[in-house]
C-alpha positions in Angstrom: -8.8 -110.9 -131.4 -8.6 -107.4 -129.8 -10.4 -106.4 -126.8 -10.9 -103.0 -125.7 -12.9 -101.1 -123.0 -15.6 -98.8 -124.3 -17.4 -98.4 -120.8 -17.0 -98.4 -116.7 -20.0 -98.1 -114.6 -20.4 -96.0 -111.8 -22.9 -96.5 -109.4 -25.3 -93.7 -108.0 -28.0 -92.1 -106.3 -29.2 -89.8 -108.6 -28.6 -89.9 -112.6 -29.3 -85.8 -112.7 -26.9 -84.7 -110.3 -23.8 -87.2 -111.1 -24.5 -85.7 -114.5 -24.0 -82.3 -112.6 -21.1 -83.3 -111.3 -19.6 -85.1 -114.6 -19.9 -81.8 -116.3 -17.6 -80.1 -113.6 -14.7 -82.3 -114.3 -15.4 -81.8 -118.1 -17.0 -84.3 -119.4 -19.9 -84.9 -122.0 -23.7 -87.0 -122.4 -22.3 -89.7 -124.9 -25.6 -91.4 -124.7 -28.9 -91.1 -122.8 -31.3 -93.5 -123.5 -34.6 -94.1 -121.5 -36.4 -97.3 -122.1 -39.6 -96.9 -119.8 -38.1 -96.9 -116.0 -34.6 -98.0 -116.8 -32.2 -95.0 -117.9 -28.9 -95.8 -119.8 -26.9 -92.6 -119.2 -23.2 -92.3 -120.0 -20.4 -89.7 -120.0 -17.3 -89.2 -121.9 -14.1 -87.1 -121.5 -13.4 -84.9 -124.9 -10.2 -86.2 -124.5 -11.4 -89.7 -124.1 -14.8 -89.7 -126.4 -14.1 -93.8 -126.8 -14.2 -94.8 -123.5 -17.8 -93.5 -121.5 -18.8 -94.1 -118.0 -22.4 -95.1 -117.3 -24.2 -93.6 -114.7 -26.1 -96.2 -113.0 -28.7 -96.3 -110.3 -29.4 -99.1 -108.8 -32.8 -100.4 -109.7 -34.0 -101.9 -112.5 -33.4 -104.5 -113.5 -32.4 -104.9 -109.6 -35.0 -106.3 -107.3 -35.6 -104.1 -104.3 -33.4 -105.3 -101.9 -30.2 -105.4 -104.1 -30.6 -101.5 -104.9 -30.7 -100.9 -101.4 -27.5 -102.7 -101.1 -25.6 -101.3 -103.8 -26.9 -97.5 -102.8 -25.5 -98.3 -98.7 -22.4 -99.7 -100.6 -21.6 -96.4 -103.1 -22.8 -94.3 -100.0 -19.6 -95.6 -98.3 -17.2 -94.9 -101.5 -16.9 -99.0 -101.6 -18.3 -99.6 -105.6 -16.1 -96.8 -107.3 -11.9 -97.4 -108.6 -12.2 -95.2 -111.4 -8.6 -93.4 -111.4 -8.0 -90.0 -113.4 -4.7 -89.6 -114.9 -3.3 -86.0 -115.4 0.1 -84.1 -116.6 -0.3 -81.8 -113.8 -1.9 -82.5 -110.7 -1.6 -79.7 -108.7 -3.0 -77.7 -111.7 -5.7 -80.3 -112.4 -6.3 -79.8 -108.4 -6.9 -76.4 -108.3 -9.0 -76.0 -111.3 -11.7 -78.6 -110.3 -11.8 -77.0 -106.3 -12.5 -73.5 -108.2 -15.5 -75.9 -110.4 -16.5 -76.8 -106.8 -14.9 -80.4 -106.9 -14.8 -81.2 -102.9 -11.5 -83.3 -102.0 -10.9 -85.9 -99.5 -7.2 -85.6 -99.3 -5.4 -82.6 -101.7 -3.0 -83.0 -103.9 0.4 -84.2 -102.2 3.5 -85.9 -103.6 3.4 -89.7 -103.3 6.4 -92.4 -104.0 4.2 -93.3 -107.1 3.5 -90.0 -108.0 1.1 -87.2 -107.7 -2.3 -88.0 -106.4 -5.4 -86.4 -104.8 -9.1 -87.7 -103.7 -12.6 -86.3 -104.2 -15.7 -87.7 -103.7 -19.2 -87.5 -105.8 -23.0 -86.6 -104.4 -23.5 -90.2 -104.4 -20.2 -90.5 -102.0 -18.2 -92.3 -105.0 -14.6 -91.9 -104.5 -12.3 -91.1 -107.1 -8.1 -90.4 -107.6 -6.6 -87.8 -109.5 -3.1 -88.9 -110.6 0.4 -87.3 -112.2 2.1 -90.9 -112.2 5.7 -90.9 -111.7 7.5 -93.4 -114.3 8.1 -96.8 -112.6 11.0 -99.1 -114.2 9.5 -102.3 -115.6 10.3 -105.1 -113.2 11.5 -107.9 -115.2 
Protein backbone atom coordinates (compact mmCIF):
# COMPACT_ATOMS: atom_id res chain seq x y z
CA UNK A 1 0.00 0.00 0.00
CA UNK A 2 1.32 3.51 -0.74
CA UNK A 3 -0.11 6.56 0.73
CA UNK A 4 0.57 9.94 -0.42
CA UNK A 5 -0.72 13.49 0.22
CA UNK A 6 -2.53 15.17 -2.68
CA UNK A 7 -4.13 18.01 -0.50
CA UNK A 8 -3.70 20.34 2.83
CA UNK A 9 -6.42 22.65 3.68
CA UNK A 10 -6.21 26.05 4.63
CA UNK A 11 -8.71 27.80 6.38
CA UNK A 12 -10.02 31.32 5.39
CA UNK A 13 -12.14 34.23 5.25
CA UNK A 14 -12.50 34.91 1.86
CA UNK A 15 -11.93 32.27 -1.14
CA UNK A 16 -11.21 35.45 -3.66
CA UNK A 17 -8.66 37.11 -1.89
CA UNK A 18 -6.54 33.98 -0.53
CA UNK A 19 -6.68 33.22 -4.20
CA UNK A 20 -5.06 36.76 -4.59
CA UNK A 21 -2.65 36.05 -2.34
CA UNK A 22 -1.81 32.38 -3.65
CA UNK A 23 -1.06 33.85 -6.98
CA UNK A 24 1.66 36.18 -5.37
CA UNK A 25 3.72 33.37 -4.06
CA UNK A 26 3.20 31.58 -7.52
CA UNK A 27 0.86 29.32 -7.39
CA UNK A 28 -2.03 28.01 -9.69
CA UNK A 29 -6.31 27.24 -9.55
CA UNK A 30 -5.90 23.30 -9.79
CA UNK A 31 -9.52 22.95 -9.23
CA UNK A 32 -12.52 25.25 -8.59
CA UNK A 33 -15.61 23.67 -8.24
CA UNK A 34 -18.91 25.26 -6.98
CA UNK A 35 -21.69 22.98 -6.00
CA UNK A 36 -24.56 25.45 -5.03
CA UNK A 37 -23.19 27.37 -1.69
CA UNK A 38 -20.19 25.15 -1.02
CA UNK A 39 -16.95 26.10 -3.09
CA UNK A 40 -14.07 23.55 -3.50
CA UNK A 41 -11.20 25.78 -4.48
CA UNK A 42 -7.56 24.56 -4.51
CA UNK A 43 -4.09 25.84 -5.47
CA UNK A 44 -1.00 24.24 -6.65
CA UNK A 45 2.76 25.22 -6.92
CA UNK A 46 4.13 24.63 -10.66
CA UNK A 47 6.71 23.10 -8.98
CA UNK A 48 4.40 20.99 -6.93
CA UNK A 49 1.23 20.48 -9.44
CA UNK A 50 0.60 16.98 -7.20
CA UNK A 51 0.11 18.30 -4.05
CA UNK A 52 -2.88 21.32 -3.97
CA UNK A 53 -3.98 23.34 -1.00
CA UNK A 54 -7.75 23.87 -0.65
CA UNK A 55 -8.97 27.07 0.28
CA UNK A 56 -11.63 26.63 2.63
CA UNK A 57 -14.09 28.83 4.35
CA UNK A 58 -15.70 27.84 7.03
CA UNK A 59 -19.36 27.22 6.34
CA UNK A 60 -20.99 24.66 4.77
CA UNK A 61 -21.28 21.99 5.61
CA UNK A 62 -20.40 23.76 9.16
CA UNK A 63 -23.38 24.86 11.22
CA UNK A 64 -23.24 28.44 12.18
CA UNK A 65 -21.57 28.45 15.28
CA UNK A 66 -18.54 26.23 14.18
CA UNK A 67 -17.67 28.75 11.24
CA UNK A 68 -17.59 31.33 13.70
CA UNK A 69 -15.14 29.42 15.58
CA UNK A 70 -12.87 28.31 13.00
CA UNK A 71 -12.86 32.03 11.35
CA UNK A 72 -11.74 33.57 15.32
CA UNK A 73 -9.34 30.62 15.25
CA UNK A 74 -7.50 31.35 11.55
CA UNK A 75 -7.96 35.09 12.60
CA UNK A 76 -5.30 34.32 15.35
CA UNK A 77 -2.82 32.32 12.85
CA UNK A 78 -3.86 29.10 15.14
CA UNK A 79 -5.37 26.58 12.06
CA UNK A 80 -2.40 27.06 9.61
CA UNK A 81 1.41 24.70 9.72
CA UNK A 82 1.87 24.81 6.16
CA UNK A 83 5.81 25.19 5.86
CA UNK A 84 7.45 26.39 2.50
CA UNK A 85 10.77 24.96 1.67
CA UNK A 86 13.30 26.96 -0.49
CA UNK A 87 17.08 26.84 -1.82
CA UNK A 88 17.51 30.28 -1.05
CA UNK A 89 15.71 32.07 1.55
CA UNK A 90 16.92 35.34 1.58
CA UNK A 91 16.29 35.35 -2.28
CA UNK A 92 12.90 33.71 -1.82
CA UNK A 93 12.45 36.59 0.92
CA UNK A 94 12.94 39.44 -1.10
CA UNK A 95 11.11 38.50 -4.12
CA UNK A 96 7.70 37.75 -2.39
CA UNK A 97 8.10 41.40 -0.15
CA UNK A 98 8.64 43.17 -3.79
CA UNK A 99 5.08 40.76 -4.78
CA UNK A 100 3.74 42.52 -1.55
CA UNK A 101 4.12 39.32 0.71
CA UNK A 102 3.92 41.12 4.41
CA UNK A 103 6.34 39.22 6.94
CA UNK A 104 6.10 38.69 10.55
CA UNK A 105 9.66 38.03 11.28
CA UNK A 106 12.32 38.36 8.04
CA UNK A 107 14.55 36.17 6.98
CA UNK A 108 17.36 35.42 9.71
CA UNK A 109 19.67 32.41 10.18
CA UNK A 110 18.32 29.81 12.59
CA UNK A 111 20.30 26.62 14.16
CA UNK A 112 17.92 24.61 11.85
CA UNK A 113 18.33 26.66 9.04
CA UNK A 114 17.03 29.59 7.26
CA UNK A 115 13.52 30.74 8.01
CA UNK A 116 11.12 33.64 7.71
CA UNK A 117 7.22 34.28 8.57
CA UNK A 118 4.30 35.90 6.69
CA UNK A 119 0.91 36.01 7.31
CA UNK A 120 -2.23 35.79 4.79
CA UNK A 121 -5.59 38.29 4.56
CA UNK A 122 -7.24 35.64 6.59
CA UNK A 123 -4.24 36.07 9.36
CA UNK A 124 -2.95 32.42 8.42
CA UNK A 125 0.65 32.03 9.24
CA UNK A 126 3.04 30.50 7.27
CA UNK A 127 7.23 29.63 7.26
CA UNK A 128 9.53 30.03 4.54
CA UNK A 129 12.46 27.68 5.05
CA UNK A 130 16.39 27.01 3.53
CA UNK A 131 16.80 23.84 5.96
CA UNK A 132 20.15 23.26 7.10
CA UNK A 133 21.02 19.25 6.80
CA UNK A 134 20.48 17.60 10.23
CA UNK A 135 22.48 14.23 10.87
CA UNK A 136 20.03 11.25 11.28
CA UNK A 137 19.91 10.42 14.95
CA UNK A 138 20.08 6.80 15.23
Amino acid sequence: MTLQVRNATVWVRDQDEALEFFRKLGFDVSEDVKNGAYRWLAVASKDQPEIAIVLAKPGIPMDEVTAEQVGNAVAKGMLSSIVFTTDDCFGAYEELKSRGIEFTRPAGERGYGVDASFRDPSGNEFRLLQPTPQPANA
